[in-house]
C-alpha positions, 0 to 999 in steps of 0.5 A: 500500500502507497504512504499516501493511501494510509491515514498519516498520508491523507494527513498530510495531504490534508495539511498541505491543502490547508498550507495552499490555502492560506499562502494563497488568501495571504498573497491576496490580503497582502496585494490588496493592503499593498493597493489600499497603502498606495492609494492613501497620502503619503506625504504633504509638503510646503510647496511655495508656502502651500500645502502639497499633498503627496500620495502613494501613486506618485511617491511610490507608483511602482507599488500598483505594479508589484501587487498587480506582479504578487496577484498574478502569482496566486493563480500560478501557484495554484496550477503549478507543480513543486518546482514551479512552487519554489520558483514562484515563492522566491520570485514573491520573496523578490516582489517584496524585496522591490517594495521595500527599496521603492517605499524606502526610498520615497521615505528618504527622499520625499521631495525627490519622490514628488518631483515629477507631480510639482513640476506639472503642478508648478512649471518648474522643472529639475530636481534642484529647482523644485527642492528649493521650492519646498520648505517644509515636509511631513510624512504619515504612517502609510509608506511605512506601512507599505515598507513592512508590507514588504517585509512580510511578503518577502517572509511570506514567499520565502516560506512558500518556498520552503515548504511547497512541495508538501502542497497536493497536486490537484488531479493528478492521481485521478487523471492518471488513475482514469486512463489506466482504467480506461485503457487497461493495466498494460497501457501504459501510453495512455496514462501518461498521455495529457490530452487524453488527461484533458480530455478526461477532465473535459467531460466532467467527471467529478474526481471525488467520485473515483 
């Protein structure tokens, strides 16, 4: 009998199904907090004795882009197989790494990152014209928020990363299972034929059936 067969080995499948689960609802919560901190107020600045708001999207526009780029994975680690798993989770890693760098830069150069919004709200081009139009500057909590959003996707993809490849692979023990019945034992082409896997899937048949 298969480890997989026994009671520990649906306890395992179990589990990884719950890991799956949650690392995919946690990218997802992730990507959306990470929208939500790039559409909020990042800075306000004194811009030739005025207030100038700053926000997210243009301190910190490549963040839209970055959760955009972490929603995508969620539909490819859920199709993926182990390799792929750990690929896409230190590409994760790696998204968050690109929000951290962009967040951390608009928190140490405010003015810079604003630079191109008062230009087009001033006429005044060219970073040190435009510095000397700011007298004063102020931050709030959203792009420290995004800067530890960043911290933790990076946790977060590490971690898929390492522990992936206990995830269950949907289907494909049913899919193998099917065709051997259907072409008999000694067949083994058919098996491992993915048309014919596909096509198996295409008629649908439900899999906890069998």
């Amino acid at each position: 009998m298969s480890d997989d067969a026994t009671p520990a080995g649906d306890a395992r499948r179990s589990r990884g199904g719950r890991l799956k689960l949650l690392s995919l609802l946690a990218i997802t919560l992730l990507a959306v907090l990470l929208f939500t901190a790039w559409s909020q107020t990042w800075f306000t600045l004194t811009v030739q004795g005025k207030p100038f708001v700053v926000g997210g999207g243009v301190a910190g526009g490549a963040l839209s882009a970055l959760a955009l780029a972490s929603l995508a994975l969620v539909a490819a680690l859920a199709i993926a197989g182990p390799f792929f798993r750990v690929v896409l989770g230190v590409l994760e890693a790696l998204l968050g790494a690109c929000v951290i760098v962009v967040s951390a830069f608009a928190m140490a150069n405010p003015v810079v990152a604003a630079t191109s919004a008062i230009t087009k709200a001033t006429g005044v081009a060219g970073p040190r014209s435009v510095a000397r139009l700011v007298t004063g500057s102020s931050m709030t909590a959203w792009p420290i928020a995004a800067a530890v959003l960043g911290v933790v996707i990076v946790l977060l993809g590490l971690a898929i990363a390492v522990t992936a490849r206990s995830w269950p692979t949907s289907g494909r023990k049913y899919s193998r299972s099917r065709v051997v019945a259907a072409e008999g034992p000694g067949d083994d082409t058919g098996a491992l034929d993915p048309v014919r896997e596909w096509d198996a899937m295409s008629e649908g048949d439900d899999p906890t059936r069998h």
